[in-house]
Each structure stands twice: as C-alpha cells, then as structure tokens.
C-alpha positions in Angstrom: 26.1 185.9 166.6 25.3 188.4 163.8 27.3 191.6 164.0 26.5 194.2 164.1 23.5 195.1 165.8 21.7 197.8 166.1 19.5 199.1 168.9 17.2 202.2 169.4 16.4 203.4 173.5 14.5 205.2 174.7 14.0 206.9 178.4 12.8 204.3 180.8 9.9 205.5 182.3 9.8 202.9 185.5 13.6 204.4 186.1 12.1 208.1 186.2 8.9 207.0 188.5 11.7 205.4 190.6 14.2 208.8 190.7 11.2 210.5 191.9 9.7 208.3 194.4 13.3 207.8 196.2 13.5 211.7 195.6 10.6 212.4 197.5 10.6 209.9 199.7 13.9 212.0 201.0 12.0 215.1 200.7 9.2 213.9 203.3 12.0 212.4 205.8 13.6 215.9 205.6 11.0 217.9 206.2 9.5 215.6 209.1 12.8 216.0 211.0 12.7 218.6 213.6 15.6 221.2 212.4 15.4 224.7 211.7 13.9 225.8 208.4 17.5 227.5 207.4 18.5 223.9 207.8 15.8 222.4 206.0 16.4 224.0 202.8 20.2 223.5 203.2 19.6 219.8 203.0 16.8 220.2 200.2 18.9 221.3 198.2 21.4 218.8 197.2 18.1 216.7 197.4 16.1 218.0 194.4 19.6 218.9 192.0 20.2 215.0 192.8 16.8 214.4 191.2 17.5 217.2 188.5 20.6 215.6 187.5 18.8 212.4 187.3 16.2 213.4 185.4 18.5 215.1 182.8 20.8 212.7 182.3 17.5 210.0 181.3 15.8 212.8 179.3 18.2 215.3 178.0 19.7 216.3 174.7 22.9 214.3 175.6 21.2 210.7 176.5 22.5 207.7 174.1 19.6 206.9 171.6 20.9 204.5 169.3 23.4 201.6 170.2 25.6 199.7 167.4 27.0 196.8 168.8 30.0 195.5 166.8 32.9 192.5 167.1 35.6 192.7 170.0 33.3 194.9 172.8 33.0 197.9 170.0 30.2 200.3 170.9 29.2 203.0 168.0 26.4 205.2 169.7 24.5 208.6 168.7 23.1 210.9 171.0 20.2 212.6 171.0 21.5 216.2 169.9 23.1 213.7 167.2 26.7 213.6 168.2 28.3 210.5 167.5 31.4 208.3 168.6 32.8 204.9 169.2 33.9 203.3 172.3 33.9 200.3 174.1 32.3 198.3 177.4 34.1 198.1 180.7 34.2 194.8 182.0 32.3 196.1 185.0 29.3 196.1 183.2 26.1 194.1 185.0 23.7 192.5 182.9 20.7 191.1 184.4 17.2 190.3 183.1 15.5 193.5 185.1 18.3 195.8 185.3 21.4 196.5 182.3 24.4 199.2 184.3 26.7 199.8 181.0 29.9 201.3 181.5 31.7 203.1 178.5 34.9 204.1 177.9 35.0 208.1 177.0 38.4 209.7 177.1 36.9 211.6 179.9 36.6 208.5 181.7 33.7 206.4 182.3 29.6 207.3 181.2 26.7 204.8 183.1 24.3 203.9 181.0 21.3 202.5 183.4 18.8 200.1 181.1 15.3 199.0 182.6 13.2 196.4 180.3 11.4 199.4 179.3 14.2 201.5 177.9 14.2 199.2 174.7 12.1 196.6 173.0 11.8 193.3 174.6 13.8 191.7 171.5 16.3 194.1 171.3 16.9 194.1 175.0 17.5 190.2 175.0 20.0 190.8 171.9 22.0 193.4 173.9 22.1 191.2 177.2 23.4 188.2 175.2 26.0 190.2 173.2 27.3 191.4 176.6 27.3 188.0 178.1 29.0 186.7 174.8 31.2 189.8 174.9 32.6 189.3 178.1 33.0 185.5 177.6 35.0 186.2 174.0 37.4 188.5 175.9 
C-alpha cells in the first residue's frame, strides 16, 4: 500500500437528512403524547440540543476536513478552523461499505468520526476502508 494518503471530507449530507428525520420523528411522538405542556417542552428540549449538537459537530468550525493516513495506524488531520494534530485509530473502529465510525485518540480521550459514502469521494472512501482493514490486520 502507498503511504501516505491523503483524503479531503466533507459533511455527509444523507447523515444530516438522517439527524433530522430521527429528530423529528421524536418531536411528533412527544407532542402526540398526552402530558402537560410544562412537560412537553421539558422533554423537547434535550430533543432539539441533541439535534443541535449533531448538526454542529457534522458542520461546524471544528469537524475534521482533511485526513493523512500514514504507516503504523498514524492519523495527521486538520480541521476546519485549520488546527492541526496527529493521532492514531482505536481498534474499535468499524468499517463497512455504507457506514465508516472512526475513533481517534485525543489526549482528552476519544473523538467519533461518523463517515457515510457521501462524506468523501467514492475512490478515496475505498482507500480509507482498505487502509483501516490493512491497519488493523498489520497491528
């Protein structure tokens, strides 16, 4: 395998159309409970910060956009708001063909990075799957 390689993500828009269908979908069973309003908004609360949350960790200034895969599970990333660092993979990370969970290690402990087909292109989303499969196999 060719080291190092380097790929470029973007927000995956099927993840955000699925944050806010779930989102809403416990909006609706919410409000068609029969509570008192005082409780309503009590539990509709955690419900849209949930979907806040969400949505800023996929879109805000923080969110990974540029992966450089290296030998021996190395990880150099830069963000967004163009803060940089190295790391490396948990072996907890999944890789499957419609759904990537990465787990790096921060000193502050683990960050999730969810990938969807559409959060990269097709090529380098094949490239990244393989040198996590090939990662985890060298280890």
């Amino acid at each position: 395998m060719q080291l190092p390689i380097t790929v470029k993500l973007q927000p995956s828009r099927n993840l955000a159309l699925l944050l806010v269908a779930v989102h809403f979908g416990a909006l609706l069973v919410v409000g068609s409970v029969e509570l008192p309003v005082w409780i309503k908004l009590v539990l509709l609360l955690p419900i849209v910060l949930s979907l806040w949350i969400g949505l800023h960790h996929l879109y805000g200034a923080r969110r990974i956009v540029l992966l450089t895969l290296r030998d021996k599970g190395v990880v150099e990333y830069l963000r967004l708001n163009e803060e940089t660092g190295e790391t490396s993979i948990h072996l907890q990370s999944t890789v499957s063909p419609l759904l990537t969970v990465i787990l790096l290690r921060q000193s502050s402990g683990l960050e999730t990075l969810v990938l969807l087909p559409d959060s990269l292109s097709q090529d380098d989303y094949r490239r990244l799957r393989l040198w996590l499969r090939w990662r985890t196999t060298t280890n």
